[in-house]
Structure formats: C-alpha cells, structure tokens
N, C-alpha and C positions, 0 to 999 in steps of 0.2 A: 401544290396542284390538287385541283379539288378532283376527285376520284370517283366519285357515287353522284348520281342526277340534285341537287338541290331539290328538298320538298315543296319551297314553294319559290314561284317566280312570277318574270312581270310577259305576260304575251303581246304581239305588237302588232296582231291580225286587225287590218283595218284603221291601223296607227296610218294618220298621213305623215307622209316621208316630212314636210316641214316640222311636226311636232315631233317624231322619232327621238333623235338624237337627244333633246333635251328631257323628255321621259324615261329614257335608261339611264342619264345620267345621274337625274334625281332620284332613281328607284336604288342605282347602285349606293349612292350615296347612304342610304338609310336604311342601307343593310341588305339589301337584295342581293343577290348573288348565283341569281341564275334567268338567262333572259332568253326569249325564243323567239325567233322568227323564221321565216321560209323564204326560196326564192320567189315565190309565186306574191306574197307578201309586195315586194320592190321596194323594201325599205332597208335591205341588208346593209348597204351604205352609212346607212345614219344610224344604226344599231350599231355599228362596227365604230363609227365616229362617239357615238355616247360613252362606249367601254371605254375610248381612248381620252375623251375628256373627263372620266370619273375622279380620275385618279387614282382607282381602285390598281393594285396590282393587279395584271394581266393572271398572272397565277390564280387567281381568287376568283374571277369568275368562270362562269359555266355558260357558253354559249351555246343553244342549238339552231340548225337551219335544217332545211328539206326540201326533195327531190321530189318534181312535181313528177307526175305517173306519167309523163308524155317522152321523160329522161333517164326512163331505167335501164336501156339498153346498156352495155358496158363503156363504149367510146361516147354516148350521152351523157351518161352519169360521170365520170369520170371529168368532162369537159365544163357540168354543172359544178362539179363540185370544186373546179381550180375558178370558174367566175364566183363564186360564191365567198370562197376564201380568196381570190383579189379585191370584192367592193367588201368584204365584211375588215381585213386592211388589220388582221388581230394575230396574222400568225394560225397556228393550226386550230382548227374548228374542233370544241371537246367533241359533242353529238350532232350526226346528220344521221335524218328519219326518211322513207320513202315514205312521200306525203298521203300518198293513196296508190292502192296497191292495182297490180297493173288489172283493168280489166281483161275477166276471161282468162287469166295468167297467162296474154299473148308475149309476155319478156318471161320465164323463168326467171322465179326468184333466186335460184341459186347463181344465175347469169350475173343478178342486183349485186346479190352479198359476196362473190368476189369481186367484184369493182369497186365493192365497201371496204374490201380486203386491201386491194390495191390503192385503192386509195389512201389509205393509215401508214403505206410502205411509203407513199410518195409525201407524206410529211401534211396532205389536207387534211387529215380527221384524227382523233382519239379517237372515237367509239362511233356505233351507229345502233340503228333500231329500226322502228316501225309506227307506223301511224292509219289511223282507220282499219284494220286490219279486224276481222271476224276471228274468234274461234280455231275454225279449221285451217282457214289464212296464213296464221300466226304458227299451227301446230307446222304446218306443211314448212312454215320460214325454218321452225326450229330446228328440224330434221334433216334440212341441208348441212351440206356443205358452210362452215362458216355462223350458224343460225347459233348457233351455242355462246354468241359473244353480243346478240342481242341484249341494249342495255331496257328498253321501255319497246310501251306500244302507247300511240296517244289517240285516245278518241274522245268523244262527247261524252261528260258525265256531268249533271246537272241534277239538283231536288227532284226535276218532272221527266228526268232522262237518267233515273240512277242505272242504269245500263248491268244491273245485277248478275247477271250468266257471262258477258264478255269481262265484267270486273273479276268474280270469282276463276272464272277460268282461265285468264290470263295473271295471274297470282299465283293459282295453282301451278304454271308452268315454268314459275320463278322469273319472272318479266315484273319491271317494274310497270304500272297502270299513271299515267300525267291525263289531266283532264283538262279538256277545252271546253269556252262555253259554258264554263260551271254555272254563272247566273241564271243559264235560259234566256240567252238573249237580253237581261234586264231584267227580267220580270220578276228573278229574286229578289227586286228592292221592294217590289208594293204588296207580296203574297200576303195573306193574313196569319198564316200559320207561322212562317218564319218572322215576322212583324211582334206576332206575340212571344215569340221564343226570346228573340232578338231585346225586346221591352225587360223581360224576367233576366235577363242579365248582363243589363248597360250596355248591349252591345247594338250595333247596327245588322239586318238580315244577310247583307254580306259577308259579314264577319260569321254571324254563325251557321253561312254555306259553305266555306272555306273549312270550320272546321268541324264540319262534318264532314267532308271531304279528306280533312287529314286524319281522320280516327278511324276511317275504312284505309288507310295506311295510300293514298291515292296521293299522286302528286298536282300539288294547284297551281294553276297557270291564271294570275290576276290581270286585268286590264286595266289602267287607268292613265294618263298624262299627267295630271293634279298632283303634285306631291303630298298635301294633306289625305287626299282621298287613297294614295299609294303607301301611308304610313299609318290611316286607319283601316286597310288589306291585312297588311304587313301584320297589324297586331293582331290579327285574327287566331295567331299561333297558340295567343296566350289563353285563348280561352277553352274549355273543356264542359264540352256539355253531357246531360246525364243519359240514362238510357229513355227517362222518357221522351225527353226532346227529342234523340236519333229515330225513339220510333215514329213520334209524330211528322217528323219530315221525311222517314223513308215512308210513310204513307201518302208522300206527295205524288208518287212514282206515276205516273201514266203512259212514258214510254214516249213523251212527246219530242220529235228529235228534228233539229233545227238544218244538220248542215247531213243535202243528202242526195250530191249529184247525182247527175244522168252515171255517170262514170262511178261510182260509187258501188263497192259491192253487195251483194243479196243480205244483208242482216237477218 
C-alpha cells in the first residue's frame, strides 16, 4: 500500500470522460502510479474503470479526488465522498482534497476536516488535504481540529506562475506542495528559454518543466492521453538540470496565473 503522495502523476482535468479510462490505463501501464481527478472533473468513472483495467494492483496505485467548495458542509461532503467512491468503483479513495476553499470561510474548515475524519472511519478515504488554498488558508486548516493529518495542498505552479511564497510557505509548514498546470496552459512547449534548455540536453521543454518542478521537491501532475507523449512525461524524472538552467527558468516567473474563479480566494 503506497503510503506518501507519488511525486509524479498523470492529471485528467479536461480529459473527455470517452478517452479517460484508456489514458490511466496506459499511464498505469508504464509506471505511473498516481492518478488525480475530482468530482467536478465528471470523469471519476472512467479513472476508476482505467485503475481496474490496468492490471496494476489496486495496492499500487495512488488515487485522488475532490470536493467541489459547494460540498463542504458535513452531510455534503460526506454524501460527496460515498458518490465519488461508488463511480470511482476502486474500494477506499487514498486522497480527497477540498478543491477550493470555502469562500469567505462560510463552512468552517474544522466542520470540512472532521467529515474528512469521518469519513476515513466509514471506510471512503485514507487521507485527505487541500487544494487552492493561500498561506493563511492553509495555516488556519492546520491549527484545526484534525489539520495535522493534512497530506498536500495543490495549486497552480508553472515556469510563469512559479507561485514562490505559497511554494516556500506551505513547505515550511510540512505540507506536501502537487502542482497543476505546470505547462502554463501549453505554452511550456514553444517558450524559447525552455526550448533552449530542453535542446542542451536531448530533452523536450516539458520534460525540463517537470523537472524543475521536482528539484523544488513539488509534486507534478502531467496531462497527456498519448502513451508516447505519457512515457516521454514519465522520463522527465531522469533528467537533472544544473543551477543555471533552474535560474534561467525561475527567471520566467511573472506571476501569470491561469485558473482563478469568481469563487477563488484573495491571493
């Protein structure tokens, strides 16, 4: 039973439910071993169908899902989380995140994390966490009730969104940091700086966003359906770039941030 978040995984935001299931299944396949999706997502079904046709033991992978902000009440969340774990169809759920935290903190977080509580009694969850979550957000989760079993917090970390204060600070608080959107929406494939990085050492610029990503000790959440383009992700582990290249791409930074609803709190 895997125990700690996997470092790097395959994300399935924006996966259409028909390709889903055969994209975890080829991710599992070639080593993957940790796959995310949310209910908001509506592909839990076919994430839950891919685990089951990987062949992979059930033990071996690392599932997570999350709780849209509209369901953090106790009897919502609670309710979320036995639909989630019926279409996901895998047995208990390792991690469920509150996907965005409540605005205005009209649910209590503490109200959240014992439902998170209760819910790990009733056999839905191993662990749970946080997602989008600020700074003070997060400090406020930890000091609850329950907040001390906080396993991640996931937000937007990308080249042009390296998010440097919520990275550092939720690190310092011993919270593991998973990134979404590490490409920047794409735009890591045609940057010139990572282009040139990517050139100097046989790699492609996604590969050496990924592992910039894992040298700030940041867990990656990859996208792809393609199994070639999932297995050139994948190898992004192997490669280790130097101090100049990390500075050259933390000089990407502008703070440009892609995903940032109405509903979304104050950064």
């Amino acid at each position: 039973m895997i125990e700690t978040i996997p470092s790097f995984g395959l994300g399935t935001f924006r996966v259409a439910a028909g390709k889903t299931a055969q994209s975890v299944k080829s991710a599992l396949q070639l080593g993957y071993r940790h796959i995310d999706t949310a209910q908001y997502y509506d592909n839990e079904a076919e994430v839950g169908q891919g685990v089951r046709d990987s062949g992979i033991p059930r033990e071996d992978v690392w599932v997570t899902t999350k709780v849209w902000w509209e369901r953090l009440r106790r009897d919502d969340l609670i309710a979320s989380l036995k639909e989630s774990h019926r279409k996901l169809g895998i047995g208990t759920i390792d991690l469920a995140l509150v996907h965005w935290p409540s605005p205005d903190s009209v649910v209590p977080i503490g109200e959240t994390l014992a439902a998170f509580q209760e819910a790990q009694q009733l056999g839905l969850i191993r662990h749970y966490g946080v997602s989008n979550f600020t700074a003070p957000l997060l400090e406020e989760a930890l000091a609850a009730p329950g907040g001390d079993a906080i396993v991640t917090n996931q937000f937007e970390v990308s080249p042009f969104l390296a998010n440097r204060a919520l990275v550092e600070a939720t690190q310092k608080l011993g919270v593991k940091v998973t990134a979404y959107m590490p490409l920047g929406e794409g735009r890591a494939h045609t940057d010139p700086t990572l282009a040139d990085i990517a050139k100097k050492h046989g790699a492609t610029p996604a590969q050496v966003t990924f592992a910039w990503l894992l040298s700030r000790e940041i867990v990656v959440l990859s996208a792809s359906t393609n199994p070639e383009h999932q297995q050139v992700n994948w190898d992004a582990q192997k490669l280790t770039l130097d101090a100049d290249d990390i500075a050259r791409i933390d000089a990407l930074d502008e703070g440009k941030r892609h995903a940032n609803p109405p509903f979304a709190p104050t950064w």
